[in-house]
Structures are given as C-alpha cells and as structure tokens.
C-alpha positions in Angstrom: 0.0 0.0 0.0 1.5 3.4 -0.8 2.4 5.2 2.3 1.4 8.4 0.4 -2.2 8.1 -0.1 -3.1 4.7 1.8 -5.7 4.0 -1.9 -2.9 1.4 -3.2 -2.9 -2.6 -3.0 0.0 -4.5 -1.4 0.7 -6.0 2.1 -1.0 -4.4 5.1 -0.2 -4.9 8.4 -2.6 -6.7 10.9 -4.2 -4.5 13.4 -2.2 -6.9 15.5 0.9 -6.2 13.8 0.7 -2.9 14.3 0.0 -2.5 17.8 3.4 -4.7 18.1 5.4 -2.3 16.5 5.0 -0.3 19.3 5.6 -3.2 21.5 1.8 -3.2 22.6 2.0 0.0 24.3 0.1 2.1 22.2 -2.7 4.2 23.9 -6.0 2.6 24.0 -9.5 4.1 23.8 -12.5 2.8 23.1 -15.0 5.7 22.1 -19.1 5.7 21.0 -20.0 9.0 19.1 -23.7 10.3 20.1 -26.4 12.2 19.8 -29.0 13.9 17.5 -29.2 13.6 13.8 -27.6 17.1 12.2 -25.4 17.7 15.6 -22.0 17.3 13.5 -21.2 13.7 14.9 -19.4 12.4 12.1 -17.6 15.3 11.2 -16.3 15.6 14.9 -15.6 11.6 14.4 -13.3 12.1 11.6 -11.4 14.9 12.6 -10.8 13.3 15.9 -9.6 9.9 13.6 -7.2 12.0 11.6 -6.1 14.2 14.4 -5.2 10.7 16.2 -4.0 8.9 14.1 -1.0 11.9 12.8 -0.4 11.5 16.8 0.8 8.0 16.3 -2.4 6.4 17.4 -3.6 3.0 15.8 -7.2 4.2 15.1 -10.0 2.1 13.9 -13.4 4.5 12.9 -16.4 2.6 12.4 -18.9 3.6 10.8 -22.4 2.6 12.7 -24.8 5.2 10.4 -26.6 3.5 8.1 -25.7 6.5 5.5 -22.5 5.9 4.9 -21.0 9.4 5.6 -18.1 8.8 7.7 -15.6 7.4 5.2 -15.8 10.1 2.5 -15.5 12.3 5.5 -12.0 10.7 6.5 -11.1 11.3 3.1 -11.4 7.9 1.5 -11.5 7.5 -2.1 -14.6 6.1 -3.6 -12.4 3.4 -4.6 -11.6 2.4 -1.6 -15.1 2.9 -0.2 -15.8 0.8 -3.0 -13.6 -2.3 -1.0 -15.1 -1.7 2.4 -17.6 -4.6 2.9 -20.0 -3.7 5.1 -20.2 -6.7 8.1 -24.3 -7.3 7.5 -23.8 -7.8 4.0 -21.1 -10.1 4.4 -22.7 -13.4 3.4 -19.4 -15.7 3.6 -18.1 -14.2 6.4 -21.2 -14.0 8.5 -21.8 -17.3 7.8 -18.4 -18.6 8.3 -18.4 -16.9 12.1 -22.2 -17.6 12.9 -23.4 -20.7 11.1 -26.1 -18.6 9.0 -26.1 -16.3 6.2 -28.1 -13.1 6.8 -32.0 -12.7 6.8 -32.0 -17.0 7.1 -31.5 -17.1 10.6 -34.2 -19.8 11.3 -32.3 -22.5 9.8 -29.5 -24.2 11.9 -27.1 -23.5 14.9 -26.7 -19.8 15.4 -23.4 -18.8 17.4 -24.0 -15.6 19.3 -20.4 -15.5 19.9 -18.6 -15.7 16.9 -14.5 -14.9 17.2 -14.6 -11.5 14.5 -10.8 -11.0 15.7 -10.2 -10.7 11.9 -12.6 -8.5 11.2 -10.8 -5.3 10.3 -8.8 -7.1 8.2 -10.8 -9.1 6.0 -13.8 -6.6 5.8 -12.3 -3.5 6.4 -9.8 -0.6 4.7 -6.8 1.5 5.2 -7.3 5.5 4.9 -5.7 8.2 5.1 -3.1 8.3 7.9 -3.5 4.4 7.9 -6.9 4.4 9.9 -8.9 1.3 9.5 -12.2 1.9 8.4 -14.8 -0.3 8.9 -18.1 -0.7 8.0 -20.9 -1.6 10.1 -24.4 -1.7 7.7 -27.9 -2.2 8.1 -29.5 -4.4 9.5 -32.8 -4.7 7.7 -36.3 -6.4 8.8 -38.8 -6.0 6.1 -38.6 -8.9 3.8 -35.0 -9.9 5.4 -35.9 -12.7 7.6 -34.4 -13.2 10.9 -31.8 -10.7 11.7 -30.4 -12.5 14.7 -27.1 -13.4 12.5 -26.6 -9.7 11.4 -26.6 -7.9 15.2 -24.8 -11.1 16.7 -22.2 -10.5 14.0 -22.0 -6.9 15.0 -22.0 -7.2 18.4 -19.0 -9.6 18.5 -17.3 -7.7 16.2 -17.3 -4.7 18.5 -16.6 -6.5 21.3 -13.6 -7.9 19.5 -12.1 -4.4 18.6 -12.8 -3.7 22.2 -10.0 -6.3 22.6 -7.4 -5.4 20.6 -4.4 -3.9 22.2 -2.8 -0.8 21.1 -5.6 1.1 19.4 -8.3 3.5 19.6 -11.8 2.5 18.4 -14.1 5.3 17.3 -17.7 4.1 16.8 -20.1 7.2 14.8 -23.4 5.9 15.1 -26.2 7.3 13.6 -29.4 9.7 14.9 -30.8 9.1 17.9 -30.3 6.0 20.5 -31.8 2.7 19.2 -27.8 2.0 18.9 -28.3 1.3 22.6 -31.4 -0.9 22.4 -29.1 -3.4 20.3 -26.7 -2.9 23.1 -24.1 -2.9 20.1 -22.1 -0.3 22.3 -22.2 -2.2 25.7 -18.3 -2.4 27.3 -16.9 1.3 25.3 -15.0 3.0 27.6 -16.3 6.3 26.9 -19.1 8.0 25.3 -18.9 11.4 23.3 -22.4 13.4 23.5 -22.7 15.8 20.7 -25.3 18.9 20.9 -25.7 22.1 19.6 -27.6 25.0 21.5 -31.2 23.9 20.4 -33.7 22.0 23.3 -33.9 19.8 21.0 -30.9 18.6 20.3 -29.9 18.5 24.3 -32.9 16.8 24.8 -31.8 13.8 22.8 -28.3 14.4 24.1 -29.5 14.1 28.0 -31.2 11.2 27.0 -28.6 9.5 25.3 -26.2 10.0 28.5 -28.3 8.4 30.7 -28.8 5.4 28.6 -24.8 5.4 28.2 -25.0 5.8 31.8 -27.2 2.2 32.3 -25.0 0.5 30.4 -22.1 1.1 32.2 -20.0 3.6 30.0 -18.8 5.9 33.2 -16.8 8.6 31.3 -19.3 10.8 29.3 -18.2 14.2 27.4 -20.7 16.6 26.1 -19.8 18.3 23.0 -21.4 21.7 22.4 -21.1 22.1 18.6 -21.6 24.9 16.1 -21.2 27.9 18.8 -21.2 30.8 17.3 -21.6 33.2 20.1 -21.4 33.0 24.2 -24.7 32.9 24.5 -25.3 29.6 21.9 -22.8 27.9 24.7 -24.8 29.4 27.9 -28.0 28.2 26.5 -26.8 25.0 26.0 -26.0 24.4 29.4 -29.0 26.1 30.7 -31.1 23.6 28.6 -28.9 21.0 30.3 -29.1 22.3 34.0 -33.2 22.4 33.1 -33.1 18.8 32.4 -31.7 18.2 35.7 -27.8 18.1 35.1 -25.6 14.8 34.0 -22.3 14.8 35.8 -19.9 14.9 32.3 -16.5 14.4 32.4 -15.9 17.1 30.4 -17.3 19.9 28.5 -16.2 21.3 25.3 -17.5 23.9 23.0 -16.5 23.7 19.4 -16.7 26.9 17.1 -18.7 27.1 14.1 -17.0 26.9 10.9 -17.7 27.8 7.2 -14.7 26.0 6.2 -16.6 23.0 7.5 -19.3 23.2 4.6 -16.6 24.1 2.0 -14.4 21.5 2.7 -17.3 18.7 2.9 -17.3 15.7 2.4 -13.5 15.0 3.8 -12.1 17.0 6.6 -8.5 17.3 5.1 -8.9 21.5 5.0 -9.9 21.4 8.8 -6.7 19.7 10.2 -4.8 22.5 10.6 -5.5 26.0 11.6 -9.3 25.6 12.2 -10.6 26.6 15.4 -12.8 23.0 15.0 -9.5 21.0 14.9 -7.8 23.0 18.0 -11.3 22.1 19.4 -11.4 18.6 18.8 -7.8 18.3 19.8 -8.0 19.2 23.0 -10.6 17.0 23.2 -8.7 14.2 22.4 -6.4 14.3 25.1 -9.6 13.9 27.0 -10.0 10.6 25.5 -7.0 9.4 24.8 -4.7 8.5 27.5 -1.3 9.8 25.9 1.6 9.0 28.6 2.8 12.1 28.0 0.8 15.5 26.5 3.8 15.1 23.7 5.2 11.5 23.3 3.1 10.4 20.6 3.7 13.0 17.1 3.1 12.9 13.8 5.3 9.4 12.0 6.9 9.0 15.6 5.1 6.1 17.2 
C-alpha cells in the first residue's frame, strides 16, 4: 500500500501487527460518538480519527450510520469505499463466524459469539493516515428474515475491537439512541455526547447519557457544537441544568466553521488552523490516555 495516499494494494499490516510495532504499548480508547441527527457527529468523528492517528495512534473509525458518511469524511477515495464490505452484507463471512447467512437465521445452529478478531482485516480498509475503516451496515427487517445473525455478528465484532491492544476504536453511530437498544455499544469506555444550542438537540443528548449511563460507560463528554456566540454555549448548558444536570467528564465547545461546509465531504482542509480542529484536539487528550501530552507526534510512534 502506498504510504502516500493509503488508496494502493499490497501487504497491510494486521491491526495486530501494528500494535506490536509499538511493542503493545500504544494508547488505547474505546469511544461511541452520540447524539442527534444534524449535531456534526461524524464530522467531529473524523477529525478526531485524523487528528489521532498523525499522533501516532492505531485508530480504527467505524462507521455505525446507516448513511454511509463517515468514510468520505475521512477522506477515502470512492475506490476504496468501493472495497469496504459492510459486516451485514457479508454473506461468507457472516456465515463462516455464525453458522447462518443473513435474513436465514431460522435454519440451523446460530453462534451468538462468533470470534470477529479478523474482522478489520478481511472486511475492512486502510485510509488516510493508515486508519482502519470499517463498515458496520444495516440491519434490515422487512422482507429480510431473521436478523439474529446480522446484530450477533456486530455485536461480537465490536466487542472484538474492544479487545485489541494498542488502538483506539471510534464508533459514529447514527441519529438518535436505538444503537443502545441493540446494546451494540455495551463495554466502550467512553461516550462522546454531541449537541448544539437547540432544546432539541440537548434533549436527545440528555437522554442518550443516561442510557450510556445504564450501560455502564462511566466517562461521558458533552460536546457543544456549532457555537457561534457565548450565548449559543450558555444556553446550551441552561437547557442541560433544566433537564436536571448529568455529571460529564468534560465539556467542550467547538466553534462554528464555514470552512466545515466548503471543505465537505473529507475534513482534510480542517486539520490545521481551524478553530474546529484545535477544538477537537484538545478534546482528544480527553480521550486518549497519551503517557505524556507530547510522546506520541506525527510518524513517531
């Protein structure tokens, strides 16, 4: 693969093989991305990828929104995007790890916990800054059959990257919370609430945190994004305090950015000198538990 532009064939190192490299001592995250559809999530998501990543990090972004947004985001070429295989449309794979290909669940032996520990491998892609992206997909019910193979699948898989040593996973889900009714993001380490100063928008935020809450993620950040003005910031907090608080491990208000719409889809033109990227860096050392502020740079592992 060219070390360039990460959009060329050849041999790829593991996940596993990576994390070695740095003797299994890379710093290790495990990160869900929440909160209302239109908030910014995956834009925040990608940043934060690329931003980690060019600090060394072994990042894996997964991409949890049934639209499909967060790897042209990270800058993936369409024919790389084209090579993702998205894990619920994986017919060999799912039924290689489960016993049953997807939406024929009903027929034999179903193993709810299939070993994925390949799956960024075989399913997934390099990107820019050598981030594996991986694709999560639909998982469909009319006319699909049984979808019992499909969020299994999923749900190991997850777990799986939860495993791996040496990296940071980033999960961006998709609008709202029924991520959490699938439990899909049971065992992250941390959840990343993303608002902006509408009711609305906290609303689904609050709600989202408490559900992270019951399920036993600990550290939540809220993410005010889009602030244009003090007053966007205060009354997104007030809307919080009116919904009776949520004891955050952080807060962080990220600018709003015209550069953001004119550089969409990818994020290359926001990685340096945006307010959004200063933003999202220091969130990042919120996350990501660098040794020290410093020890992990751009190509210096």
């Amino acid at each position: 693969m060219c070390g360039t532009c990460h959009d060329h064939h050849g041999d790829t190192p593991s996940v596993a093989a990576s994390a070695a490299s740095w003797g299994g001592d890379g710093p290790e995250a495990r990160i869900v991305v929440v909160g209302k559809g239109g908030a910014g999530k995956t834009t925040i998501t990608a940043v934060l990828a690329r931003l980690l990543a060019r600090r060394g990090c072994l990042v894996i972004a997964v991409d949890g929104d049934e639209q499909c947004n967060l790897g042209p985001a990270l800058g993936l070429t369409p024919e790389s995007l084209a090579r993702a295989i998205p894990i619920t449309e994986a017919g060999d794979y799912m039924e290689e790890k489960t016993g049953t290909r997807p939406g024929t669940g009903g027929g034999g032996m179903l193993r709810l916990n299939p070993d994925t520990a390949d799956v960024v491998e075989r399913l997934g892609v390099i990107g820019p800054d050598g981030i594996r992206f991986l694709l999560m997909g639909a998982v469909r019910r009319a006319g699909g059959g049984c979808f019992c193979p499909e969020t299994a699948l999923l749900a190991a898989a997850l777990s799986d990257m939860r495993s791996q040593r040496g990296s940071v996973v980033l999960l961006d889900t998709h609008a709202g919370v029924e991520h959490f009714g699938r439990a899909l993001a049971r065992g992250f380490d941390q959840a990343v609430v993303v608002v902006d100063h509408t009711a609305n928008s906290v609303q689904v935020g609050m709600d989202t945190a408490t559900l992270a809450g019951n399920m036993g993620i600990e550290v939540i950040h809220l993410v005010v994004n889009r602030v244009r003005t003090d007053e966007h910031l205060r009354r997104a907090l007030c809307y919080v305090a009116e919904r009776g608080g949520y004891p955050f491990a952080s807060v962080h208000a990220l600018p709003y950015e015209d550069a953001a719409l004119e550089a969409e889809p990818a994020v290359d033109e926001l990685l340096e000198g945006s307010g959004l990227a200063s933003g999202i860096g220091s969130l990042g050392f919120e996350l990501v538990p660098f040794p020290t502020r410093h020890q992990f740079l751009v190509g210096q592992p």
